[in-house]
C-alpha positions in Angstrom: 0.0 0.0 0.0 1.3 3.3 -1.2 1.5 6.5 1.6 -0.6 8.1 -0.5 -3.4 5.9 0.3 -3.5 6.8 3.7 -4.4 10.2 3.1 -7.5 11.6 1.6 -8.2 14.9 -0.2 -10.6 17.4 0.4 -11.7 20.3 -2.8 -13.8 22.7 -2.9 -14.2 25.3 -6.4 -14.9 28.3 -7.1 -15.6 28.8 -10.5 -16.2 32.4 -12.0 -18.4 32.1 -15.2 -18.5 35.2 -17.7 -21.8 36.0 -18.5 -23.3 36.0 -22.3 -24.5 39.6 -21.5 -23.7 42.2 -24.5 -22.8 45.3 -22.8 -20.5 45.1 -18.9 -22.2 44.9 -15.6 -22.2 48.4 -15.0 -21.4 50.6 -17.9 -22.1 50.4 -21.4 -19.1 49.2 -23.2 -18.7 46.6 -25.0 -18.6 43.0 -23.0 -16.2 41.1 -25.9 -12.8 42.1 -25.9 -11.5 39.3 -27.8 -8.8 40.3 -30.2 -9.4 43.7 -28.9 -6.9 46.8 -28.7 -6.2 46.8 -24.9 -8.4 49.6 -23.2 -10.2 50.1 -26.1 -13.6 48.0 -25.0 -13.9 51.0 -22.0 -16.0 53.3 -20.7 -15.4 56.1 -17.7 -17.3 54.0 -15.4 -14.6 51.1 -16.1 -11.7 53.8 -15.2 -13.9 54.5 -11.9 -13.6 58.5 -12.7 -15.2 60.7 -10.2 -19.1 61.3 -10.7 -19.1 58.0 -12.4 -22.2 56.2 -11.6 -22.8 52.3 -11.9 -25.9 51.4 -13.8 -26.7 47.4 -13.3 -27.4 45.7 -16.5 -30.7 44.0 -16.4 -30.0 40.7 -18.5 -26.9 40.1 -16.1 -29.5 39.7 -13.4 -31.4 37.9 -15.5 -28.9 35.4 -16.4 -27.7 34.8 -12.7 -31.7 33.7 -12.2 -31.0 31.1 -15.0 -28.2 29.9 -13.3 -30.2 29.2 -10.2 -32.0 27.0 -12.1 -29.3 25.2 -13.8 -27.4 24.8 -9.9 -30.8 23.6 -8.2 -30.3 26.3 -6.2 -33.5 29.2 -5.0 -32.8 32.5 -6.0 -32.6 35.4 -3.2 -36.2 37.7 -3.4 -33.9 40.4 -2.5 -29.9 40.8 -3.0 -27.5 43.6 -2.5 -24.0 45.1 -3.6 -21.1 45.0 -1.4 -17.8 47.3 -2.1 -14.8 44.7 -1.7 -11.6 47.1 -1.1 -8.5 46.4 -1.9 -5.3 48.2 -3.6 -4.6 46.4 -7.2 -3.4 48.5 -10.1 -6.2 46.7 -12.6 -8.9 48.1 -10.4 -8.9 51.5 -11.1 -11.8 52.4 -8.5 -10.0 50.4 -5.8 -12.8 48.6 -4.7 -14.6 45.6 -6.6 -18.6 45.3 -6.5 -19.5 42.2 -5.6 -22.1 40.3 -3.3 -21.2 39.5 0.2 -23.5 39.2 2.7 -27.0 38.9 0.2 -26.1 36.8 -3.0 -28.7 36.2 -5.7 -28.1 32.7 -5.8 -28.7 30.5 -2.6 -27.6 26.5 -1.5 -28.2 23.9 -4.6 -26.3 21.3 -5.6 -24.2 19.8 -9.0 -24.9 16.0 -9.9 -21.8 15.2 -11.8 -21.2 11.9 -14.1 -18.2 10.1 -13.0 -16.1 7.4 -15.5 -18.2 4.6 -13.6 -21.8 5.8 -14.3 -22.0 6.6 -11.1 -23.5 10.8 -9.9 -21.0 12.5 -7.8 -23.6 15.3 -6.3 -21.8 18.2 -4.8 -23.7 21.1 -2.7 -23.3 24.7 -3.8 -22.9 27.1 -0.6 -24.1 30.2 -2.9 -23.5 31.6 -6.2 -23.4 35.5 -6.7 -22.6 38.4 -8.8 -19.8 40.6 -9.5 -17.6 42.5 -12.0 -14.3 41.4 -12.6 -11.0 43.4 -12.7 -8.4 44.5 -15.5 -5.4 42.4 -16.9 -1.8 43.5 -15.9 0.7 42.3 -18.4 4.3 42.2 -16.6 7.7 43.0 -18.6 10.9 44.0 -17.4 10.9 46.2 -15.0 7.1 47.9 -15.6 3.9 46.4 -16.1 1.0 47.7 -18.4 -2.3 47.4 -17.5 -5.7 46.6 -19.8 -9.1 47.4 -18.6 -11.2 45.3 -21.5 -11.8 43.2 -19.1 -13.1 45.4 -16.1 -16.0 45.3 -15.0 -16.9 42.2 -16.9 -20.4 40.7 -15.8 -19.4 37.4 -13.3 -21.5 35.1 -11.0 -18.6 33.3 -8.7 -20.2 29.6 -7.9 -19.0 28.6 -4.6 -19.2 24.9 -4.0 -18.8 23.0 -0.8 -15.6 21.1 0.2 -17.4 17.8 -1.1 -15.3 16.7 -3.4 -12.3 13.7 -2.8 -10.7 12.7 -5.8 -9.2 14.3 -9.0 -11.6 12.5 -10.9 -14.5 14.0 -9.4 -13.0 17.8 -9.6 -13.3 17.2 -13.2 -16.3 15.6 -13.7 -17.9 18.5 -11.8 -15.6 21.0 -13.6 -17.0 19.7 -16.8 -20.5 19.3 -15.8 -20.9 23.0 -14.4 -19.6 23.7 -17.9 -22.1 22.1 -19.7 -25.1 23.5 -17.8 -24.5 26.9 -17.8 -23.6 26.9 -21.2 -26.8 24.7 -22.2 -28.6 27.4 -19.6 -27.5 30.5 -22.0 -25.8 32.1 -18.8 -22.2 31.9 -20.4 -20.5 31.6 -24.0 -18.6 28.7 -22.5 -15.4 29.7 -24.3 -12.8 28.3 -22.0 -9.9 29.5 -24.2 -11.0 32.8 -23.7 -11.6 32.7 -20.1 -15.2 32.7 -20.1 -15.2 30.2 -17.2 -11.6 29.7 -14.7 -11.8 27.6 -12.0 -10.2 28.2 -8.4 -9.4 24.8 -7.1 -8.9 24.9 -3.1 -7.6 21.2 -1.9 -6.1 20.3 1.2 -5.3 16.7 2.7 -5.7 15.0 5.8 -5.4 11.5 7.2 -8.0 9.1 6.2 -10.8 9.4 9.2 -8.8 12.7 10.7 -11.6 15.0 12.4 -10.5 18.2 10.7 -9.4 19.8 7.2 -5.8 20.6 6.1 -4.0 23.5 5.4 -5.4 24.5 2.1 -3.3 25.5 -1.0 -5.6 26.9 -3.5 -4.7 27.0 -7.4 -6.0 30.1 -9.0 -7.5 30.5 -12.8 -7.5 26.7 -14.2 -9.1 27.2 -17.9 -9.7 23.5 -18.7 -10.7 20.2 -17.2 -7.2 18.6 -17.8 -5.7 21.5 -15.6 -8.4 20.8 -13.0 -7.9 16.9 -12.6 -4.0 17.7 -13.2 -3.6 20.3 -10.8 -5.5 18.2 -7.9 -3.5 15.2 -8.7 -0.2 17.2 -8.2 -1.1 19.3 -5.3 -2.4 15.9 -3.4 1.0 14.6 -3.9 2.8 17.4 -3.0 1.0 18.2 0.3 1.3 14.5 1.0 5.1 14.5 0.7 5.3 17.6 2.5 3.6 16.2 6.0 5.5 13.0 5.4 8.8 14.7 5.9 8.0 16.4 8.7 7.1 20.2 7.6 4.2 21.6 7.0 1.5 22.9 4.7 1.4 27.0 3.9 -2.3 27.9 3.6 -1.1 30.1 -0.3 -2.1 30.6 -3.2 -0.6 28.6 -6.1 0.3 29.1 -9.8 -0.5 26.2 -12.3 2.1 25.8 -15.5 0.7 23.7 -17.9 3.8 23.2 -19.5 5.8 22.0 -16.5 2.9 19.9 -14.8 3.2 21.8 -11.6 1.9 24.1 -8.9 4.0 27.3 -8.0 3.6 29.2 -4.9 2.5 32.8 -5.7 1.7 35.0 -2.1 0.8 33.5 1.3 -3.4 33.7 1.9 -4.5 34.2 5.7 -7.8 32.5 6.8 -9.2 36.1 7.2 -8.7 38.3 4.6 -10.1 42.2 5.7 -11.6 43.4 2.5 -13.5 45.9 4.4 -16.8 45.3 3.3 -19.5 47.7 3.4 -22.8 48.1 1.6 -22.8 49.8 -2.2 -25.0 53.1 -1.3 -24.7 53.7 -5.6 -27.0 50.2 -6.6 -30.4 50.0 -5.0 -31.1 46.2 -3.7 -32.4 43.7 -6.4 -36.1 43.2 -5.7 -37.0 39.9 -7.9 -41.2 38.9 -7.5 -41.8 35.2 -7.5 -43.7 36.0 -11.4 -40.7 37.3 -12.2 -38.2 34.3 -12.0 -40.7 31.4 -13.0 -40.6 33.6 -16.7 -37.3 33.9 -16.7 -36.6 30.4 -15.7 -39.2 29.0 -18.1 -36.9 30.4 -20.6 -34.3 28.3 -19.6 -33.8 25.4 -22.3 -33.1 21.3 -21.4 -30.2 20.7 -19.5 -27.5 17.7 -19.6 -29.2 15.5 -17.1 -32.5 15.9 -18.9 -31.3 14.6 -22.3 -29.3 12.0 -20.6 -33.1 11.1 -19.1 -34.5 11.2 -22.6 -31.5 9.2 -24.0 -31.5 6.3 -21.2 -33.6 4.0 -23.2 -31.1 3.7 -26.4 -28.4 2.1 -24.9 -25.5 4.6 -25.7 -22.2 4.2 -24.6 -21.2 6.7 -22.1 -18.9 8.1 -24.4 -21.3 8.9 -26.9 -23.5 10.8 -24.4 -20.5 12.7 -24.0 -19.9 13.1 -27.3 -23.2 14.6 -28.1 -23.7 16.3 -25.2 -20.1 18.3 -26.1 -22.7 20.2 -28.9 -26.1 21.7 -27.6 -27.0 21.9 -31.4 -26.9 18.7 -31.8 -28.1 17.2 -29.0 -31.7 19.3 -29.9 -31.4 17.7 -33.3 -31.0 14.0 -31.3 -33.9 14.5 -29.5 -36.2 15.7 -32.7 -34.8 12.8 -34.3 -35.7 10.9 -30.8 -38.8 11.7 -30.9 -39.9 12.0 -34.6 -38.3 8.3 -35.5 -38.1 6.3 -32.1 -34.8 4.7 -30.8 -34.0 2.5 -33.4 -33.2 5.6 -36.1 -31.9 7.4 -33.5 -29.6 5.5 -32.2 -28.1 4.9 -35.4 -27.9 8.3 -35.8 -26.2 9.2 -32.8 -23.3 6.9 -33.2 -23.1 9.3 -36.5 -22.5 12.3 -34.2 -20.2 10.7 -32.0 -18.1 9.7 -35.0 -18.5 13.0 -35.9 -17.5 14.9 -33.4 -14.8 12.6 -32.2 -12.8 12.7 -35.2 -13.2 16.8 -35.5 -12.5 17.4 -32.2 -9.1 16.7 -31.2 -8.3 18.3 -28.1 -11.0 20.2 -27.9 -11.8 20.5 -23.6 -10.9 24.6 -24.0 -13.6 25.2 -26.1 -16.1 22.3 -25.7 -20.0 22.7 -26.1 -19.1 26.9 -26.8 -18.0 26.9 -30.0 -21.3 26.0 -31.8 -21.2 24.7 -35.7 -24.7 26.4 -37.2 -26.7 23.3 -37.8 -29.7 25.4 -38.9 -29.4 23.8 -42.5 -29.6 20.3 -40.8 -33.1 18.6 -42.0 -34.7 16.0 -39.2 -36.6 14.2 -42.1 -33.3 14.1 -43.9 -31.4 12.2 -41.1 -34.4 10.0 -40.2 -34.3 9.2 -44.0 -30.8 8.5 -44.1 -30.9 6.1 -41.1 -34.1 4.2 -42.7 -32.2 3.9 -46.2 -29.1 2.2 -43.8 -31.6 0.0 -42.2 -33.2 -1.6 -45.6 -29.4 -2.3 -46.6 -30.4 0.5 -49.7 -26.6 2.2 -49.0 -23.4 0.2 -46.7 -23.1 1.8 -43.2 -20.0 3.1 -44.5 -21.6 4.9 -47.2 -24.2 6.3 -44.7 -21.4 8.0 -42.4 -20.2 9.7 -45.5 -23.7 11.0 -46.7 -24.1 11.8 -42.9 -21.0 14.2 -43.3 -22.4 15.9 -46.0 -25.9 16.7 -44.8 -24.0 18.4 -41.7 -22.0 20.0 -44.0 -24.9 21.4 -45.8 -26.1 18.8 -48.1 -30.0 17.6 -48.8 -31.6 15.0 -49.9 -30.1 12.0 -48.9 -31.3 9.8 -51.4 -30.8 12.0 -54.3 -27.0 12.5 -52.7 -26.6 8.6 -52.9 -27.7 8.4 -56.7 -25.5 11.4 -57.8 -22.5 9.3 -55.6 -23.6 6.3 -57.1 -23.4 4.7 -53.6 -26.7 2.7 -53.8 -26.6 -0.6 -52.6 -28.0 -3.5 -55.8 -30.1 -5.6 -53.4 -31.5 -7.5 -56.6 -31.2 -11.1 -55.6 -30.5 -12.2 -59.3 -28.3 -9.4 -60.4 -25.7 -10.2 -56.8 -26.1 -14.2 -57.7 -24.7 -13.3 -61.3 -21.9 -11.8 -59.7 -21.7 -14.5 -56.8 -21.4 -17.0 -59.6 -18.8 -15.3 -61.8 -16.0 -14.9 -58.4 -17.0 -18.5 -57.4 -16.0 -19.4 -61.0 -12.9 -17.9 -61.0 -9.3 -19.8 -60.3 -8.2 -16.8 -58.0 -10.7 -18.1 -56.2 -10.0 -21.5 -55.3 -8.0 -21.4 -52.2 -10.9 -19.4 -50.5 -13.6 -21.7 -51.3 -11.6 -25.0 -50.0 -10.4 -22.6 -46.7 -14.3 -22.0 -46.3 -14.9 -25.9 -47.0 -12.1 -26.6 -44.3 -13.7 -24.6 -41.8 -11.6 -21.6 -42.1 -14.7 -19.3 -42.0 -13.1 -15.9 -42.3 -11.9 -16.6 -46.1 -15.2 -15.7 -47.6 -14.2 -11.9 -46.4 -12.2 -12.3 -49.6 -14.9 -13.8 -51.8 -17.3 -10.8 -50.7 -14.6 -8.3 -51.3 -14.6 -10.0 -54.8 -17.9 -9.3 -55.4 -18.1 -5.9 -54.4 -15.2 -5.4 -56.5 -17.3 -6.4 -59.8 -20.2 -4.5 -58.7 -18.1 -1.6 -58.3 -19.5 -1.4 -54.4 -23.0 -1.1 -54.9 -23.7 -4.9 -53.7 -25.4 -5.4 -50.4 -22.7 -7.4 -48.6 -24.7 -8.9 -46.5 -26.5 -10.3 -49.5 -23.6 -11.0 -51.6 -22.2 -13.2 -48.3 -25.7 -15.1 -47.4 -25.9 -15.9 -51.5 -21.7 -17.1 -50.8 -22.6 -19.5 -48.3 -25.6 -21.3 -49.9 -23.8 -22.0 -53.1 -20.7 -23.1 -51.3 
């Protein structure tokens, strides 16, 4: 038994999600910055100038009550501002607004898939709202700072220390990701920082009464990071109490190209932000009407299509792979629903094939980066998947016609004439054929391996046969007809 398995971890994440609003949580600039001059998406609110004064941006709150719904959680009747002060050159005003004591988003709770099939539910403590701060960019000897990014809508989800394994941080990591991008609260663009994930993680003794020391590992843009960054810091801390010394409650650096935490400034269990009440934003006053429309408005989430999908026998890494796509999961379910389960399982293995080979390592950008499917006929799929099933085109064919319809094609059927990718499944026409290879010397060896017992030699004579039908034989055919003249 390794030392490590006498110590178990405890996480708990923070995750600050970027919300799909079009203008900043307080001023009206411009809320996407990407490829941006720096300061250019700014307005004299973001530079906190004096007789500046904060206007909160409606769908922000709005978005934050579809989050609730997403995290389980109620949302607050009434929630207030807090100024958070502190000195930091990328926050110009030298407070942050955020939500202290009265968050808009109360206790809920995250079930997360794990590898097994098993849910891994973690609680939420609280979710709420704030603007985020400016970008310094550090050279030698100065640093320059960009305020695109200030004042950036947030909500800041706050889990409980529930979580024990690597595993499990990503799993949750990747299913908070999913639902508030399937929510509409967030673009989901992890490359972009649209969601970063603070990862507190201490260890203690298996059955030990109390937590750690906690080391927590700031701004973790991907699931790999999360999972990686737990695995290390667990081992780390581990080897730390082992030889004696012990763990610094800091925050820690990630490098993704080393593999490793770094220790950045030491983190007190109190910090004195000095909060006090924001006298410029009036209290958000939300009616019970109010948040059953906005939440009606909120579209299925993962757990929901996994629901609908239970029945079809999917592999869990098809679910995966469809769920990765909101687009196409919506198509799945039309196609669920307008079909049954025997098209549309057929038709989801097409996704996954899809997806899978046009992914590669895609876990930055997953289920954000949306391919427009509005061209993508239901009747056309469910035709596709019938045509497969009457042996009218090879499987093989069928993932290629699939490939086109997504990339804009129509007509299935028509597609498969133009291609000439028809399957003959004229009995008398494939016996011709049959007749013709089983006539032939080439042939020979094959037939007296099949005689033999060597079954797998008729792959050859098929093969044969497709060959002289130019591919448009039904193999299946072509094999039974094989066998019962052999």
């Amino acid at each position: 038994m390794s030392v490590y398995d006498e110590y178990e971890m405890t996480i708990g994440i923070e995750c600050h999600v970027q919300l799909a609003t079009k203008t900043k949580l307080f001023s009206p600039a411009d809320n996407d910055a990407r490829n941006a001059e720096p300061n250019e998406k700014t307005h004299e609110i973001d530079f906190g100038l004096p007789g500046m004064l904060p206007v909160l941006n409606k769908h922000a709150v709005e978005l934050a009550v579809r989050a609730g719904k997403a995290l389980n959680a109620p949302i607050a009747r009434v929630s207030r501002f807090d100024r958070k002060h502190y000195f930091y050159p990328d926050l110009p005003k030298g407070y942050q607004t955020s939500q202290m004591y009265q968050p808009i988003i109360l206790a809920g709770y995250v079930d997360a898939p794990l590898e097994d099939g098993s849910l891994k539910r973690v609680r939420i403590h609280h979710a709420h709202m704030e603007e985020d701060a400016g970008k310094l960019t550090h050279h030698d000897g100065y640093s320059l700072v960009d305020l695109n990014r200030a004042g950036t809508p947030l909500i800041e989800i706050v889990s409980e220390p529930d979580i024990h394994s690597a595993e499990e941080a990503k799993a949750y990591a990747s299913e908070l990701h999913k639902l508030m991008v399937y929510a509409g609260v967030t673009h989901g663009d992890l490359y972009h920082g649209n969601m970063r994930f603070d990862v507190n993680i201490s260890v203690a003794k298996k059955g030990a009464t109390e937590l750690g020391k906690r080391a927590e590992v700031k701004n973790l843009n991907s699931f790999r990071s999360v999972e990686r960054a737990a695995e290390y810091e667990f081992k780390r801390q581990v080897d730390l109490l082992e030889s004696g010394e012990q763990v610094v409650q800091e925050t820690r650096g990630w490098s993704d190209d080393k593999q490793i935490t770094t220790s950045q400034r030491s983190k007190e269990d109190a910090q004195d932000y000095r909060y006090m009440p924001d006298a410029d934003i009036p209290p958000v006053v939300l009616s019970d009407e109010e948040i059953t429309r906005i939440q009606a408005e909120v579209p299925m989430l993962p757990g929901e299509y996994r629901e609908k999908w239970s029945g079809l026998g999917l592999d869990r890494s098809v679910v995966n792979s469809l769920l990765s796509n909101q687009n196409y999961a919506r198509i799945m379910l039309e196609v669920q629903e307008k079909s049954g389960d025997a098209a549309a399982k057929r038709i989801a293995h097409w996704f996954a094939s899809a997806l899978t080979s046009n992914s590669g390592d895609s876990e930055h950008d997953s289920a954000s980066v949306e391919a427009n499917t509005s061209h993508v006929s239901v009747y056309d799929l469910v035709e596709l998947a019938e045509m497969t099933e009457k042996a009218e085109i090879s499987s093989t064919n069928a993932k290629e016609l699939f490939n086109e319809l997504l990339a804009g094609a129509t007509d299935p059927r028509k597609l498969a004439e133009e291609k000439n990718l028809l399957q003959v499944s004229d009995e008398s026409a494939i016996a011709a054929i049959v007749d013709e290879v089983l006539s032939d010397p080439a042939s020979a060896a094959s037939i007296a391996d099949i005689r033999s017992g060597k079954d797998k030699a008729i792959g050859y004579l098929v093969g044969q046969v497709m060959k002289r039908s130019k591919g448009q034989a039904n193999p299946s055919l072509a094999q039974k007809l094989i066998r019962e003249k052999l």
